[in-house]
C-alpha positions in Angstrom: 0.0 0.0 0.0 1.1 3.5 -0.6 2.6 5.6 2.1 0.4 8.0 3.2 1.6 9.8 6.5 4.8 9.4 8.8 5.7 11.2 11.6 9.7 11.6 12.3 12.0 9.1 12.9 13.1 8.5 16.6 16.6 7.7 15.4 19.3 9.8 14.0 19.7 8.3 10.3 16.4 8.0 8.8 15.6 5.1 5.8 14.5 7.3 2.9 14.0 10.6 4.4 13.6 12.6 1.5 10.7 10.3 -0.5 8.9 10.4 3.3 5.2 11.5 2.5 5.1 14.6 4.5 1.3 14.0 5.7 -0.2 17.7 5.7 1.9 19.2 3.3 2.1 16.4 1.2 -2.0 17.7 1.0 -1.5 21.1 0.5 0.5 20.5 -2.6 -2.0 18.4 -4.0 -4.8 21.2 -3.3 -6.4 18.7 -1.2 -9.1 21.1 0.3 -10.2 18.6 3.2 -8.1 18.1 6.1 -8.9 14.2 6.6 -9.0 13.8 2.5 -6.2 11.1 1.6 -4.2 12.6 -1.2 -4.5 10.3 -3.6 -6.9 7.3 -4.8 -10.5 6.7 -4.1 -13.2 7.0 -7.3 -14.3 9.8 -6.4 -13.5 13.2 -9.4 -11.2 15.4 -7.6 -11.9 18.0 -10.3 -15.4 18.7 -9.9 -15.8 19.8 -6.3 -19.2 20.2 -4.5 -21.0 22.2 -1.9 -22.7 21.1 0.6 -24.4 22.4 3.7 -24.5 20.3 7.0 -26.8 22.2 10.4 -26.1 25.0 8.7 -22.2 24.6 7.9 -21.2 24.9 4.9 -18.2 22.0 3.4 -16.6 21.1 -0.2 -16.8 17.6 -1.4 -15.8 15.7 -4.3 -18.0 14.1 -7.1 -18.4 10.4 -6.2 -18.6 10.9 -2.4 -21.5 10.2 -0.5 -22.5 12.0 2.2 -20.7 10.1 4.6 -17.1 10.2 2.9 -17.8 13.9 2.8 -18.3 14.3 6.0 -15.5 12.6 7.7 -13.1 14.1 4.9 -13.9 17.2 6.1 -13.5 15.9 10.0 -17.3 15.8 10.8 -17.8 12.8 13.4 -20.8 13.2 15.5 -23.8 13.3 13.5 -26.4 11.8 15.6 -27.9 11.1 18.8 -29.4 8.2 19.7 -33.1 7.3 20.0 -34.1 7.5 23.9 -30.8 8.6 25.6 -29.3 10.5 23.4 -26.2 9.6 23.3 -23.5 10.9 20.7 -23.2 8.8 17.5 -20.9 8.8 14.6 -20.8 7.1 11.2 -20.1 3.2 11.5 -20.5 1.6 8.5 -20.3 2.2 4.9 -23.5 1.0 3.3 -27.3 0.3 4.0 -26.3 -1.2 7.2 -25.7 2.2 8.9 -27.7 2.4 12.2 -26.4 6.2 13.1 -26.2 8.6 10.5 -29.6 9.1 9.8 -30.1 12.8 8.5 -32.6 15.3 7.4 -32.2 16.5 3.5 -33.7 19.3 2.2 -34.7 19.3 -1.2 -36.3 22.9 -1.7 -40.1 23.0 -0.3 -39.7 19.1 0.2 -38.0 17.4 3.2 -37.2 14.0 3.5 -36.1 12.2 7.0 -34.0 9.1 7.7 -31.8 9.6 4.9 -29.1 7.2 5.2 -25.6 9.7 4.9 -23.6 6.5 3.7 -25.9 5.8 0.6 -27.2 9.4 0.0 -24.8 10.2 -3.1 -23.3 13.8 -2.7 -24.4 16.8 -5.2 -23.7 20.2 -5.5 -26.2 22.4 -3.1 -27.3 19.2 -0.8 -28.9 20.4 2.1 -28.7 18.2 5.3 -29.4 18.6 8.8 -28.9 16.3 11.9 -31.9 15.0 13.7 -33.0 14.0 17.1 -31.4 17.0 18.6 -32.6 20.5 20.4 -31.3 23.0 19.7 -28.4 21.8 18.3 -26.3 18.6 17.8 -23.5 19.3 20.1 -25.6 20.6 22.6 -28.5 18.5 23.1 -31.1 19.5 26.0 -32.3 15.2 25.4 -29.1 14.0 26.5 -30.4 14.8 30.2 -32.0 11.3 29.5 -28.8 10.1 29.7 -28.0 10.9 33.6 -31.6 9.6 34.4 -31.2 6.4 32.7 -31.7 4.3 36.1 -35.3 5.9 35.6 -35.8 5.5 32.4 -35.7 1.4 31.6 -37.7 -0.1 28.8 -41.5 0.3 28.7 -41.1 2.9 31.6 -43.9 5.0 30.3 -46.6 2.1 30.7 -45.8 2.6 34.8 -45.1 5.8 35.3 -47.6 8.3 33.5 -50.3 5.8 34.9 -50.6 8.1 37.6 -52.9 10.1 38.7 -55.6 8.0 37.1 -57.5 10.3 35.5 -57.6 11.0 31.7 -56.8 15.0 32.5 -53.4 14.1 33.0 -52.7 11.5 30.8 -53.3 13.8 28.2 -50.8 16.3 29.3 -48.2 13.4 29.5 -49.2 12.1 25.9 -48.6 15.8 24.6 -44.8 15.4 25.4 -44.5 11.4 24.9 -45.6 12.1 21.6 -43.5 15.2 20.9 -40.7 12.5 21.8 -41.5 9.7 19.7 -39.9 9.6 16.4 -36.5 11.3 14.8 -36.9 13.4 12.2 -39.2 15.9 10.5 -41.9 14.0 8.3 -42.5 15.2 4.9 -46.0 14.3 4.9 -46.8 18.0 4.8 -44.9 19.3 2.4 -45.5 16.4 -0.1 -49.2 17.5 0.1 -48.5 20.6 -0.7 -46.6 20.1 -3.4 -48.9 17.7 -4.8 -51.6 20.4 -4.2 -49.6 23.3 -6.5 -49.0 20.9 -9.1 -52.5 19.7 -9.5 -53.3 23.4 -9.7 -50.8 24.0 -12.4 -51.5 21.5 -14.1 -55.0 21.6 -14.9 -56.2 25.1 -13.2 -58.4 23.7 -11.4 -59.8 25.5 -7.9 -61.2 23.0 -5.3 -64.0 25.1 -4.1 -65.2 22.8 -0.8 -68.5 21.2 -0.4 -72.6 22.0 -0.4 -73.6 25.4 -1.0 -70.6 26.6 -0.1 -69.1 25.4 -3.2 -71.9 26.9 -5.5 -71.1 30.1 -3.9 -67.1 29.6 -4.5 -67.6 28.7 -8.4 -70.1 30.9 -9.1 -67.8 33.5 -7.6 -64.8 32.1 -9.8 -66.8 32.4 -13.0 -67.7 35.9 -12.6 -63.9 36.9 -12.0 -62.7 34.9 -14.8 -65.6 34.4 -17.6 -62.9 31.4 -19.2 -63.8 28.9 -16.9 -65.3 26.0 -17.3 -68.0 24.8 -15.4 -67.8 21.2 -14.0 -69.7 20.0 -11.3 -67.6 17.3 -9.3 -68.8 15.1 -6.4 -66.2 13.6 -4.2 -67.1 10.4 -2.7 
């Protein structure tokens, strides 16, 4: 294998001192912009470069990276926190196997969650965020679950919201349990809103509601815009 860094010799004469790869400058003169990035090999294009934002950072990639190799090149470790304790988690495979780096991406109006960072192939403008975490990654208010871990075994919340048995309360608890379930943002909204725009663009049609409130709605539409046409639709 190719020599990639050495550190100095703890011996007077040195073997070969002056083909030693030189580790950071070594980098440097290959204009390797990343300061974990391996000078040389890899499939990745080292001639197109790529932006990339990550909770709001922005980093350079190469063509051919994923998200992943991105990341570490550019010395990003944590990327997660786990589930229920929210503990600190890095990138641990390479493949659809990874439990940890699950991430947010941000395509425009659309979101998608869960997105693996070791199979999510990098482009120029990717948007990514971390999830599971408030406010922010390194700083996680969650990880307080952590210390209280003795409390918090498995299937503790069939014990102890239970209490006082009334179903006042238990709605207060379920306001929070549910506010904790889950890990990132669903894109359930802003799927239906896309699909919503694009219905309208495509046909320019107006959904006017139902009963007489919709005769009142289209018969308002035609006298603004005399073009339409008139088609009475009944949704079952």
């Amino acid at each position: 294998m190719p020599t990639v860094v050495q550190g100095a010799a703890r011996y007077a004469n040195a073997r070969h001192s002056r083909q030693r790869a030189r580790g950071r400058s070594l980098a440097r003169g290959n204009r390797v912009t990343q300061a974990f990035r391996l000078p040389t090999g890899g499939i990745i294009d080292r001639s197109r470069p790529l932006r990339f934002e990550f909770d709001g950072t922005a980093y350079e990639g190469y063509a051919g990276d994923t998200l992943a190799s991105a990341l570490l090149a550019n010395g990003v470790h944590l990327v997660a926190r786990s589930f229920k304790y929210h503990r600190p988690r890095g990138i641990l495979c390479s493949g659809s196997d990874e439990p940890n780096a699950l991430l947010q991406l941000d395509r425009g109006a659309r979101t998608e969650p869960n997105v693996r960072a070791t199979t999510q192939e990098l482009f120029d403008g990717l948007v990514a965020a971390s999830q599971n975490r408030w406010p922010s990654l390194r700083f996680d208010v969650g990880a307080i679950n952590n210390a209280l871990s003795r409390l918090l075994p498995a299937g503790f919340y069939y014990k102890t919201f239970m209490w006082p048995p009334t179903p006042r309360w238990w709605l207060r608890y379920e306001h929070f349990i549910r506010r904790a379930a889950g890990i990132g943002r669903s894109a359930r909204a802003s799927i239906r809103a896309l699909r919503r725009a694009g219905d309208r663009r495509r046909t320019g049609r107006a959904r006017c509601g139902t009963r007489s409130g919709a005769r009142r709605c289209a018969r308002h539409r035609l006298r603004r815009e005399p073009g339409l046409r008139r088609r009475l639709a009944r949704h079952e």
